[in-house]
N, C-alpha and C positions, 0 to 999 in steps of 0.2 A: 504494500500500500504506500503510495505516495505520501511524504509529510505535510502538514497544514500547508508550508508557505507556500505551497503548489495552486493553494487555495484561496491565498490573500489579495486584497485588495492593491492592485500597483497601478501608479498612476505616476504619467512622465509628463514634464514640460523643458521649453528651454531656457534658460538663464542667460541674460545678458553679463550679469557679476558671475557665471562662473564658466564662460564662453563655450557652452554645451547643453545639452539634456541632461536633465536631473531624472531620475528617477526614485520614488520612495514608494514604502509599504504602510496604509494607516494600521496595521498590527504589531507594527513594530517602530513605534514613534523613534525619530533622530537618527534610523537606519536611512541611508542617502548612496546612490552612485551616480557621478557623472563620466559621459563618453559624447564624442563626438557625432554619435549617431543615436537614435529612439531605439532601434534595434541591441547598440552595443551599449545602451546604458539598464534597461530593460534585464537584458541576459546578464550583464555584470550584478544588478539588484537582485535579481532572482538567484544567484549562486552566493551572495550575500547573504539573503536572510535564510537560505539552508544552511549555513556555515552555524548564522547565529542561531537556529532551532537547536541544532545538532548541541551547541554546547549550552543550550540552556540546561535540554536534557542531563547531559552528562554532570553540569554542576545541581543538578536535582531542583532545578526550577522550575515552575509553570508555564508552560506555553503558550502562548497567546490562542485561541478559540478563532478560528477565521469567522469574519463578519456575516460572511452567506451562513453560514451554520447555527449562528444566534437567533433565537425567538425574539420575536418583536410584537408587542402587542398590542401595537399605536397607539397605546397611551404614553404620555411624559408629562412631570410636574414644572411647572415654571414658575417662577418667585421674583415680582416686580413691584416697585414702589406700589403704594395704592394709589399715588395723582395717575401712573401711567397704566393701572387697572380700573379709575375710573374715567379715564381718557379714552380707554378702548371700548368698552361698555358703551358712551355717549355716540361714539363715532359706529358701531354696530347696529345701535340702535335707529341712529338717523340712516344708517343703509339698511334698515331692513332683513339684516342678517342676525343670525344668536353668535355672541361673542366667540364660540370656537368657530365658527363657523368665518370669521373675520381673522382671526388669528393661521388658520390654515392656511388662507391664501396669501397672506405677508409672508406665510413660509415656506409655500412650495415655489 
């Protein structure tokens, strides 16, 4: 069986400060490779964060759960002043929507 990091989320862009493709994994926050190409920063990140699974394991650490694999059960709490919990209420109300329902679309 293939390890998680087979599984993780990677995601490349290019950097002008570091004159290439970045490549990074969000399961493995501050793991980074850059290369001159999407392909060879990609393939360099992905032999990276096998490197670092392998030795998580080995020093008996936990290893990250790949994101696809986590239950999500669309709920989440959020904690805002209450001027900008009755600010959103006022402006929900005046559109006609129920406040999650106002809150969802600022987020997707």
């Amino acid at each position: 069986m293939a390890d998680e990091s087979d599984r993780y989320v990677y995601r490349i862009h290019w950097s002008n400060d570091d004159d290439g493709f970045v490549a990074t994994v969000a399961e493995l926050p501050g793991l980074r490779f850059v290369a001159q190409s999407s392909v060879d920063a990609l393939a360099g990140l992905r032999l990276l964060a096998a490197e670092r699974v392998a030795a998580m394991r080995s020093q008996g650490q936990e290893v990250p759960e790949p994101f696809e694999d986590r239950h999500y059960s669309g709920r989440f709490v959020v904690r805002v002043p209450p001027e900008t919990h009755r600010r959103l209420v006022i402006e929900a109300a005046e559109q006609g929507v129920s406040l999650n329902r106002l809150v969802q679309s600022r987020l997707a």
